[in-house]
N, C-alpha and C positions, 0 to 999 in steps of 0.2 A: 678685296683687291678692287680698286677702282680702272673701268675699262674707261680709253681713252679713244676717239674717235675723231676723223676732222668732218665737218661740214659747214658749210655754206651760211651764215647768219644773215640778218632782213637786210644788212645793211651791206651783204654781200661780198662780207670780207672774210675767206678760210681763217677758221678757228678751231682749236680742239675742243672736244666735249667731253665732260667726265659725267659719266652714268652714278647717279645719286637715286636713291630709294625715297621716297617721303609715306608718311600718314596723311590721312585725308580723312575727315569726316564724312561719314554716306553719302549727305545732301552735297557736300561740297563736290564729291565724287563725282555724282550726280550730275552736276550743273557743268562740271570741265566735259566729260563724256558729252553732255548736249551739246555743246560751246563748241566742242570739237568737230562735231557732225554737221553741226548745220554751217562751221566756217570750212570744213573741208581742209581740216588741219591732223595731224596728230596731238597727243595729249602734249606731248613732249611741245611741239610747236606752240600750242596754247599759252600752257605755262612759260617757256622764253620770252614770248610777248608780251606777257603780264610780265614779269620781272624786268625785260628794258624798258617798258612804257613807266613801272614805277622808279625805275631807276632815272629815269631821264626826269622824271615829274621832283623827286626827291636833291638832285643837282638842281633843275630852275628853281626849286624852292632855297636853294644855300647860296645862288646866286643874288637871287634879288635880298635874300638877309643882305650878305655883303655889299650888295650896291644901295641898301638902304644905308647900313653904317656909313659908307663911306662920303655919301651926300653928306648923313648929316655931319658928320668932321668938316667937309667943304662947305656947309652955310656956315659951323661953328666960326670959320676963318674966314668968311666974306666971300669964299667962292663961289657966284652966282652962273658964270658964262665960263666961255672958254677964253674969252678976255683975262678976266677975272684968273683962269687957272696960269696965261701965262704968264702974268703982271706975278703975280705967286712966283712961279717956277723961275721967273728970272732976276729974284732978290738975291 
């Protein structure tokens, strides 16, 4: 049965929590337990951090793919400037 909780997220907006179990390797154990101590966090806290910092890292990485595509579609077609894009948009 997963418990449900609300608290407080970095970004300071109520959200609920579901209590999840994981594995951990010793050393990995290890190094959140430090991680935890010396930021004055819970483990729980620890780990949230690590997952929205990669989460956030993993979206600007799918962002700039797609704004890479989409440049190159707009040189494909002469889109150089925002000139350029209205001269386009208003064919």
């Amino acid at each position: 049965m997963n418990r449900v909780r609300i608290f407080h997220t970095i970004k300071g907006m109520a959200t609920r929590a579901v209590k999840k179990t994981i594995s951990l390797p010793a050393e990995l154990a290890r190094d959140l337990e430090e991680q935890a101590r010396a930021e004055r966090k819970t483990l729980s806290g620890v780990v949230q951090e690590a997952l929205w910092k990669a989460r956030r890292s993993r979206l600007r990485k799918q962002f700039h793919q797609l704004q890479s595509y989409w440049s190159q579609k707009a040189k494909e077609k002469g889109i150089l400037s925002e000139q350029d894009l209205e001269r386009y948009l208003s064919q």
